[in-house]
PDB file of N, CA, C and O in Angstrom:
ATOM      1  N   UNK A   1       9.391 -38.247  -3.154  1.00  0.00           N
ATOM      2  CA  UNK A   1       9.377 -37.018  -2.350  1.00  0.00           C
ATOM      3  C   UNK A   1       8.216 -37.080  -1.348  1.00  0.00           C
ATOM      4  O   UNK A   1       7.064 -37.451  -1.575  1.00  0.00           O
ATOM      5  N   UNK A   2       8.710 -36.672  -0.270  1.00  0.00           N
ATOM      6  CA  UNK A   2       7.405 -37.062   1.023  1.00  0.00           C
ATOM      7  C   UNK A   2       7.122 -35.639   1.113  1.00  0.00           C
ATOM      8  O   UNK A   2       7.912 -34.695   1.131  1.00  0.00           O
ATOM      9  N   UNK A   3       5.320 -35.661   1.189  1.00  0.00           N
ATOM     10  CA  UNK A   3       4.530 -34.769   1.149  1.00  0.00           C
ATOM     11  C   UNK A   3       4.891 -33.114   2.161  1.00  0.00           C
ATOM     12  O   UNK A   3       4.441 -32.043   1.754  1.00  0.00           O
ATOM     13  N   UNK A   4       5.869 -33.223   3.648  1.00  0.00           N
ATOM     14  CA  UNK A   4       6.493 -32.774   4.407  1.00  0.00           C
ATOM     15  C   UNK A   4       7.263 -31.945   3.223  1.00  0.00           C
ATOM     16  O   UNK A   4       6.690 -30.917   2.862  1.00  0.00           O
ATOM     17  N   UNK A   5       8.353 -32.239   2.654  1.00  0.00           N
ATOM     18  CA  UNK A   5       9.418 -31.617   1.768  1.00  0.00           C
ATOM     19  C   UNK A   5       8.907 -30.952   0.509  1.00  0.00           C
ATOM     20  O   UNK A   5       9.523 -30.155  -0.198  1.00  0.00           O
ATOM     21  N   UNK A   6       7.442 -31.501   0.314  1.00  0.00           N
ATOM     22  CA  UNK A   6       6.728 -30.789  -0.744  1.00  0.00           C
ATOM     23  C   UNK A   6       6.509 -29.613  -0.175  1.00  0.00           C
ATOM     24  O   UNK A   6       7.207 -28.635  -0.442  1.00  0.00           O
ATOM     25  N   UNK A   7       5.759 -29.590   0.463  1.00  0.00           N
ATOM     26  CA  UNK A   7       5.253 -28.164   1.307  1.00  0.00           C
ATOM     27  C   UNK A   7       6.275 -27.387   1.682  1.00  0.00           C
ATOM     28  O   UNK A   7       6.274 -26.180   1.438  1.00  0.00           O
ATOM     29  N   UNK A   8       7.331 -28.039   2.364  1.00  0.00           N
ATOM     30  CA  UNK A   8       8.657 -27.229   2.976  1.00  0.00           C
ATOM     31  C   UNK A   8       8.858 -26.432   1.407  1.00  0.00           C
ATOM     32  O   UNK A   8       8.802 -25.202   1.394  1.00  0.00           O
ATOM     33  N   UNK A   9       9.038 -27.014   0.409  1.00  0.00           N
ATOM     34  CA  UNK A   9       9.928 -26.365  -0.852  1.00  0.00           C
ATOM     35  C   UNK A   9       9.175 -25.491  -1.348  1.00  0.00           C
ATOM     36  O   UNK A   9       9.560 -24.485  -1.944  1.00  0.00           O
ATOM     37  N   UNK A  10       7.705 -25.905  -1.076  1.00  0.00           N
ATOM     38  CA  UNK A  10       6.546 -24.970  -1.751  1.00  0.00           C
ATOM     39  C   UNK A  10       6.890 -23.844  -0.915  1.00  0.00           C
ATOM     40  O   UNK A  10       7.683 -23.053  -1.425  1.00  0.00           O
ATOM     41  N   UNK A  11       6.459 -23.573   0.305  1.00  0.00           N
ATOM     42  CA  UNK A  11       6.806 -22.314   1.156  1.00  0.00           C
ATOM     43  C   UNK A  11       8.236 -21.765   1.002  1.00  0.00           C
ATOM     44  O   UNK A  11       8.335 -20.573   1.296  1.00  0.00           O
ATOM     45  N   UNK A  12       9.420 -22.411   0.583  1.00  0.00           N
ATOM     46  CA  UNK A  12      10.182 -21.496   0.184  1.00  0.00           C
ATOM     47  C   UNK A  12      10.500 -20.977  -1.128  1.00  0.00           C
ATOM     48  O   UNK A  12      11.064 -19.886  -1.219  1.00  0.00           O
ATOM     49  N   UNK A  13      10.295 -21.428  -1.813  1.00  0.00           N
ATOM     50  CA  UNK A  13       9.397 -20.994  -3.364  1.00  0.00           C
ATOM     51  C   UNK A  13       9.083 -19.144  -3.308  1.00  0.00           C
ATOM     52  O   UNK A  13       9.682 -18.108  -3.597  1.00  0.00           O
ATOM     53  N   UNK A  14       7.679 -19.594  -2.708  1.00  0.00           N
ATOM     54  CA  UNK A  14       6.595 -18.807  -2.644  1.00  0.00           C
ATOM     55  C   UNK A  14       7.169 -17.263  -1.538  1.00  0.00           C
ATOM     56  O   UNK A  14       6.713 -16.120  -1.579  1.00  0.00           O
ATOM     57  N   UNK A  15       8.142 -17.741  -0.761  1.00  0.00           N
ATOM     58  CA  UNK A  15       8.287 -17.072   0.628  1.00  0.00           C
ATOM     59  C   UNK A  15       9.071 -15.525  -0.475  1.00  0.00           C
ATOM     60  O   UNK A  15       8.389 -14.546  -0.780  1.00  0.00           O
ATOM     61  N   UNK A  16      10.202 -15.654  -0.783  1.00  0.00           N
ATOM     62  CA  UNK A  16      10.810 -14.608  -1.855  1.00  0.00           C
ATOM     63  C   UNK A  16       9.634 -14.017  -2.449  1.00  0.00           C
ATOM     64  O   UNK A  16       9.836 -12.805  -2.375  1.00  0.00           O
ATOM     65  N   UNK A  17       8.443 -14.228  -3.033  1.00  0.00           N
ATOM     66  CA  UNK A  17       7.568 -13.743  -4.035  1.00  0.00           C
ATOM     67  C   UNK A  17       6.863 -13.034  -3.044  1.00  0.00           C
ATOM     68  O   UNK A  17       6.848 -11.809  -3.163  1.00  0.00           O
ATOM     69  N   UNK A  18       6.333 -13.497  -2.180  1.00  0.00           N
ATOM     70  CA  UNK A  18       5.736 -12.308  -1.230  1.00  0.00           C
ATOM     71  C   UNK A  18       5.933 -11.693  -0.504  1.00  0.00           C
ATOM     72  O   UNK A  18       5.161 -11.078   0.232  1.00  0.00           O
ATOM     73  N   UNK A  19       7.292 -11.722  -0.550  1.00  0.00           N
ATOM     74  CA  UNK A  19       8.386 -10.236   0.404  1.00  0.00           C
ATOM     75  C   UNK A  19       8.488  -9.643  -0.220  1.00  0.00           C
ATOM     76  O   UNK A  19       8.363  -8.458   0.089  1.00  0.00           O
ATOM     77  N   UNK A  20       8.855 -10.087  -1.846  1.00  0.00           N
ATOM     78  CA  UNK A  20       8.678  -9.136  -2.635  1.00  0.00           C
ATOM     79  C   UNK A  20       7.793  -8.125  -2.586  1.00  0.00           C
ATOM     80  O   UNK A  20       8.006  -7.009  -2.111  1.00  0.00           O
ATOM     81  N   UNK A  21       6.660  -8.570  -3.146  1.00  0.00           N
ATOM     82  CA  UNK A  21       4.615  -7.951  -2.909  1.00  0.00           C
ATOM     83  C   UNK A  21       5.160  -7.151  -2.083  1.00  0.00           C
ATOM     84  O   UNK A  21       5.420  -5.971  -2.321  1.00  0.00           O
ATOM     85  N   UNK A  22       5.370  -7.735  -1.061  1.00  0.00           N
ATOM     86  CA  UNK A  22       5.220  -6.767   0.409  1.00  0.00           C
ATOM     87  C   UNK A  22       6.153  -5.228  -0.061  1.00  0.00           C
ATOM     88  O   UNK A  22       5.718  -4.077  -0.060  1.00  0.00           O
ATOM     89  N   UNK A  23       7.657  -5.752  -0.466  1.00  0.00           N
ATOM     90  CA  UNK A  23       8.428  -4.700  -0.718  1.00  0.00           C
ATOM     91  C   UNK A  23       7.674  -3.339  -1.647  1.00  0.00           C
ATOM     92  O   UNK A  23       7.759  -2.114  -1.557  1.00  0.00           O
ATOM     93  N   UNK A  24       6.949  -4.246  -2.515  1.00  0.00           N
ATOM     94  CA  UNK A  24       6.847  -3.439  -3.787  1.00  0.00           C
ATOM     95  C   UNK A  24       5.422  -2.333  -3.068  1.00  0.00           C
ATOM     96  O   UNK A  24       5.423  -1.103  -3.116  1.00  0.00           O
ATOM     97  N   UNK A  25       4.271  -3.249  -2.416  1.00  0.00           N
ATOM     98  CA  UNK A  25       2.644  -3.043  -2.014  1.00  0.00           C
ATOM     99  C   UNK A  25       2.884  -1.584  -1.058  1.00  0.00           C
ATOM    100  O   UNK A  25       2.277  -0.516  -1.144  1.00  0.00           O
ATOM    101  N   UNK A  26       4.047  -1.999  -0.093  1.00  0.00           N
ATOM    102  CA  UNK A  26       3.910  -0.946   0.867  1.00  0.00           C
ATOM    103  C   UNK A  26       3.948   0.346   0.446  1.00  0.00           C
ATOM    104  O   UNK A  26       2.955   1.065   0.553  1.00  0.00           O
ATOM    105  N   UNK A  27       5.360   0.874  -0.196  1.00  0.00           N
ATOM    106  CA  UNK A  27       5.360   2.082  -0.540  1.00  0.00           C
ATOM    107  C   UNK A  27       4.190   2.613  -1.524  1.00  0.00           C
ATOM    108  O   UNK A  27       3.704   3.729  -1.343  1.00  0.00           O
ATOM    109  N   UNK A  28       3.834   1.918  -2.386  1.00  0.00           N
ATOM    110  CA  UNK A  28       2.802   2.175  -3.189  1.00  0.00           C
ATOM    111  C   UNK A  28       1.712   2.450  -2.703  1.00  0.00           C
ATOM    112  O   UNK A  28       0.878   3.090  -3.344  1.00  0.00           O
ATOM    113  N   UNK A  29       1.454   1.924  -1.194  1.00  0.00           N
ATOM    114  CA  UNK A  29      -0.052   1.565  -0.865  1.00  0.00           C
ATOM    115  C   UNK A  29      -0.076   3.059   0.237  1.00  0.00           C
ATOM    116  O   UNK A  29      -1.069   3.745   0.481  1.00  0.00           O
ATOM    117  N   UNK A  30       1.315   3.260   0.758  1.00  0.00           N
ATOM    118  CA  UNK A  30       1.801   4.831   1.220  1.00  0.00           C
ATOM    119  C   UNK A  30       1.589   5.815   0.708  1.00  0.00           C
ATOM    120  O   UNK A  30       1.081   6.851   1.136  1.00  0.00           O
ATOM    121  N   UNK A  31       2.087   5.462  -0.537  1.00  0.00           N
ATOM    122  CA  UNK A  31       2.103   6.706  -2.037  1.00  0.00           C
ATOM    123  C   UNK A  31       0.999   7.252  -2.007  1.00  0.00           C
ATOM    124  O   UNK A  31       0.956   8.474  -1.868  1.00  0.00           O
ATOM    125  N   UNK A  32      -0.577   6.246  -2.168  1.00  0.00           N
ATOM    126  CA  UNK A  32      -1.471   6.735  -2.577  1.00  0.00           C
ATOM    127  C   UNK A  32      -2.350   7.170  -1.784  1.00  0.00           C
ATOM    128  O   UNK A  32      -3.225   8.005  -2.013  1.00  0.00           O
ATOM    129  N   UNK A  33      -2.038   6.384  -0.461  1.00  0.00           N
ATOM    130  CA  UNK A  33      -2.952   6.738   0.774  1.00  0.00           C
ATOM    131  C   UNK A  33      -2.517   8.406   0.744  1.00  0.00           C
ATOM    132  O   UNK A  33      -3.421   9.241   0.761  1.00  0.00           O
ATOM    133  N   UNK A  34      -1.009   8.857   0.697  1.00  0.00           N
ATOM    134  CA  UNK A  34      -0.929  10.302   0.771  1.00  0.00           C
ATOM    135  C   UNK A  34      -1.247  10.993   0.001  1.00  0.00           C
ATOM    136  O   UNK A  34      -1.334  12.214   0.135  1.00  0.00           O
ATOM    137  N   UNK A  35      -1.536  10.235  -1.166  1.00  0.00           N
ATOM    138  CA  UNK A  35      -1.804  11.199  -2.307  1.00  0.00           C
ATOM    139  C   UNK A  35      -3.270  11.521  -2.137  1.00  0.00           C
ATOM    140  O   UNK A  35      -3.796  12.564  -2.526  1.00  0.00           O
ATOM    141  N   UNK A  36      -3.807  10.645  -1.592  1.00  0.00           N
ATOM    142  CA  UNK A  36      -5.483  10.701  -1.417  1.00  0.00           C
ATOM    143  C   UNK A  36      -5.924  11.626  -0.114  1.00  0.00           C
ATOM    144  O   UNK A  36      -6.886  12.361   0.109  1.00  0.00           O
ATOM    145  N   UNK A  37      -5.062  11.334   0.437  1.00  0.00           N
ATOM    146  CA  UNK A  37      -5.477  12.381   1.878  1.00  0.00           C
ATOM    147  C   UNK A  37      -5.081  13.818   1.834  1.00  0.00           C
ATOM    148  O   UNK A  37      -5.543  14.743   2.501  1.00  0.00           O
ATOM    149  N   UNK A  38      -3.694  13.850   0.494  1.00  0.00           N
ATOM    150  CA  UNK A  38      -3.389  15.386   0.335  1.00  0.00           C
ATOM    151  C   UNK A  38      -4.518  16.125  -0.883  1.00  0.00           C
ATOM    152  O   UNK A  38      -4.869  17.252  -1.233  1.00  0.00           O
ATOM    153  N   UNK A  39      -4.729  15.034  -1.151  1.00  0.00           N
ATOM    154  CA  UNK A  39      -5.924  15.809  -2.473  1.00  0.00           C
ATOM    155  C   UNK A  39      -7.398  16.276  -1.420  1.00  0.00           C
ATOM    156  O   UNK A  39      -8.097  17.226  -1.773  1.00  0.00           O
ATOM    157  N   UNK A  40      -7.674  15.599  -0.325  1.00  0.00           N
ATOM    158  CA  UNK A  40      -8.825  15.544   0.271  1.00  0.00           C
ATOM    159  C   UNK A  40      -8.825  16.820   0.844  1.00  0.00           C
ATOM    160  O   UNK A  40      -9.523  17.825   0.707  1.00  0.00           O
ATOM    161  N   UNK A  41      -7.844  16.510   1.531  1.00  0.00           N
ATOM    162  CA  UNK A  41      -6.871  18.078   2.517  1.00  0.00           C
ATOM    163  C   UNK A  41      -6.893  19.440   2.019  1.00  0.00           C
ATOM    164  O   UNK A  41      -7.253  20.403   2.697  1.00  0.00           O
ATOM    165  N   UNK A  42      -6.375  19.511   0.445  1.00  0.00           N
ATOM    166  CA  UNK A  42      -5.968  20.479  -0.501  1.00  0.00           C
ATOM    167  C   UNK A  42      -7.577  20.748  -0.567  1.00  0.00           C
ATOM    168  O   UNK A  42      -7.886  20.862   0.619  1.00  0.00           O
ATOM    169  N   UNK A  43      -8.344  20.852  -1.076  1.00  0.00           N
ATOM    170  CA  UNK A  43      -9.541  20.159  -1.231  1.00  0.00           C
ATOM    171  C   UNK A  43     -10.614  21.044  -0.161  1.00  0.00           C
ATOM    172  O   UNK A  43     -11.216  22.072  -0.471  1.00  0.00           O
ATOM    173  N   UNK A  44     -10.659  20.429   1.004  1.00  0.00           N
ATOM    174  CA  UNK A  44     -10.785  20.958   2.234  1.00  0.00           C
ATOM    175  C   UNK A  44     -10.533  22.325   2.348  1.00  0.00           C
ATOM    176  O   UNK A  44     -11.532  23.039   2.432  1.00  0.00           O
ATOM    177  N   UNK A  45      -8.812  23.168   2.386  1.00  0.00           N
ATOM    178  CA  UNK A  45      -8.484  24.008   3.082  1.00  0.00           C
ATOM    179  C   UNK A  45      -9.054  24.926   1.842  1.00  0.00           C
ATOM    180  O   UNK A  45      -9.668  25.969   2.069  1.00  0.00           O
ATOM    181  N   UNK A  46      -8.827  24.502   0.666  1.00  0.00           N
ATOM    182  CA  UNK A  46      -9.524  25.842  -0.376  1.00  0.00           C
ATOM    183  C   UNK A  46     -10.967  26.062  -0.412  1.00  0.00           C
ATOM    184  O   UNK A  46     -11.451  27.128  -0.790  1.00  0.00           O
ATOM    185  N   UNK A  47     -11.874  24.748   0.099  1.00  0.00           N
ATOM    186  CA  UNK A  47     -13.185  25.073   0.435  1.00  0.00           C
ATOM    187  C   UNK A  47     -13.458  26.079   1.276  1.00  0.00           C
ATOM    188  O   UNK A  47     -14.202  26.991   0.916  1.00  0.00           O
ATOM    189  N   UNK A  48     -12.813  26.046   2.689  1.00  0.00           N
ATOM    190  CA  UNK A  48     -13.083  26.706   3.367  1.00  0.00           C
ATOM    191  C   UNK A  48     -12.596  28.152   3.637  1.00  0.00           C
ATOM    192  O   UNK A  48     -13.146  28.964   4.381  1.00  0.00           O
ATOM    193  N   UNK A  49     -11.114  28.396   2.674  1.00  0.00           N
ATOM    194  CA  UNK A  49     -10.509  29.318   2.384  1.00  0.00           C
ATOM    195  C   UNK A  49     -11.801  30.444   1.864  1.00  0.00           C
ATOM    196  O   UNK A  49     -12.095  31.563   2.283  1.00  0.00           O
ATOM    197  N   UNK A  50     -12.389  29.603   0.785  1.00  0.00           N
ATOM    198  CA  UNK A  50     -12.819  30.273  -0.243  1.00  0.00           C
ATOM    199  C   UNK A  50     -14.324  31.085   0.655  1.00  0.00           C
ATOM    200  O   UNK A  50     -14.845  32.198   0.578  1.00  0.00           O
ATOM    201  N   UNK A  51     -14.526  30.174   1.251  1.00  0.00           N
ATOM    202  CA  UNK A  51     -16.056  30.202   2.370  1.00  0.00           C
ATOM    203  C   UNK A  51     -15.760  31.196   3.216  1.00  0.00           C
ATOM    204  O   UNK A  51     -16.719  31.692   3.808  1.00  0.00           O
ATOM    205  N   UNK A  52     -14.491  31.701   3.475  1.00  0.00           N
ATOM    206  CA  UNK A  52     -14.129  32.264   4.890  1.00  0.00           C
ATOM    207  C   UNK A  52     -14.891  34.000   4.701  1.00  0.00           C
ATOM    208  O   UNK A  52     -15.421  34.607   5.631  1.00  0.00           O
ATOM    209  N   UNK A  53     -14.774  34.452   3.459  1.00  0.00           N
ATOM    210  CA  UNK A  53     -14.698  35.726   3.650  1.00  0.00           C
ATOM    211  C   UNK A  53     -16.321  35.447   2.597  1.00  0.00           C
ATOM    212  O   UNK A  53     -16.698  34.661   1.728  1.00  0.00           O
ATOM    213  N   UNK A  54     -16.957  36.810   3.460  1.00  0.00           N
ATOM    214  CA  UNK A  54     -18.551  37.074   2.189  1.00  0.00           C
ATOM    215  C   UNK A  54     -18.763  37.535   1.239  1.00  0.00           C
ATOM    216  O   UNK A  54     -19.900  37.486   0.769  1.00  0.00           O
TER     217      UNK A  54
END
């Protein structure tokens, strides 16, 4: 086996496994970014809710 066809087979191997990642990383990495910015947010508007009146 010449070193060319090693690599070729290695990268398609490997190529499925990290589309995968990708498939699986994104929404997850979405999920939490919103979950983190709605907790920050939530967070925020009751601080200042609470601040508004004396």
């Amino acid at each position: 086996m010449e070193l060319e066809d090693a690599m070729i087979w290695g990268i398609v191997a490997t190529a499925p496994l990290f589309v995968l990642l990708l498939i699986i990383g994104t929404p997850l990495f979405l999920a939490l970014f919103l979950a983190l910015a709605g907790g920050v947010g939530t967070t925020i508007y009751v601080y200042r809710k609470r601040n508004a009146k004396p």
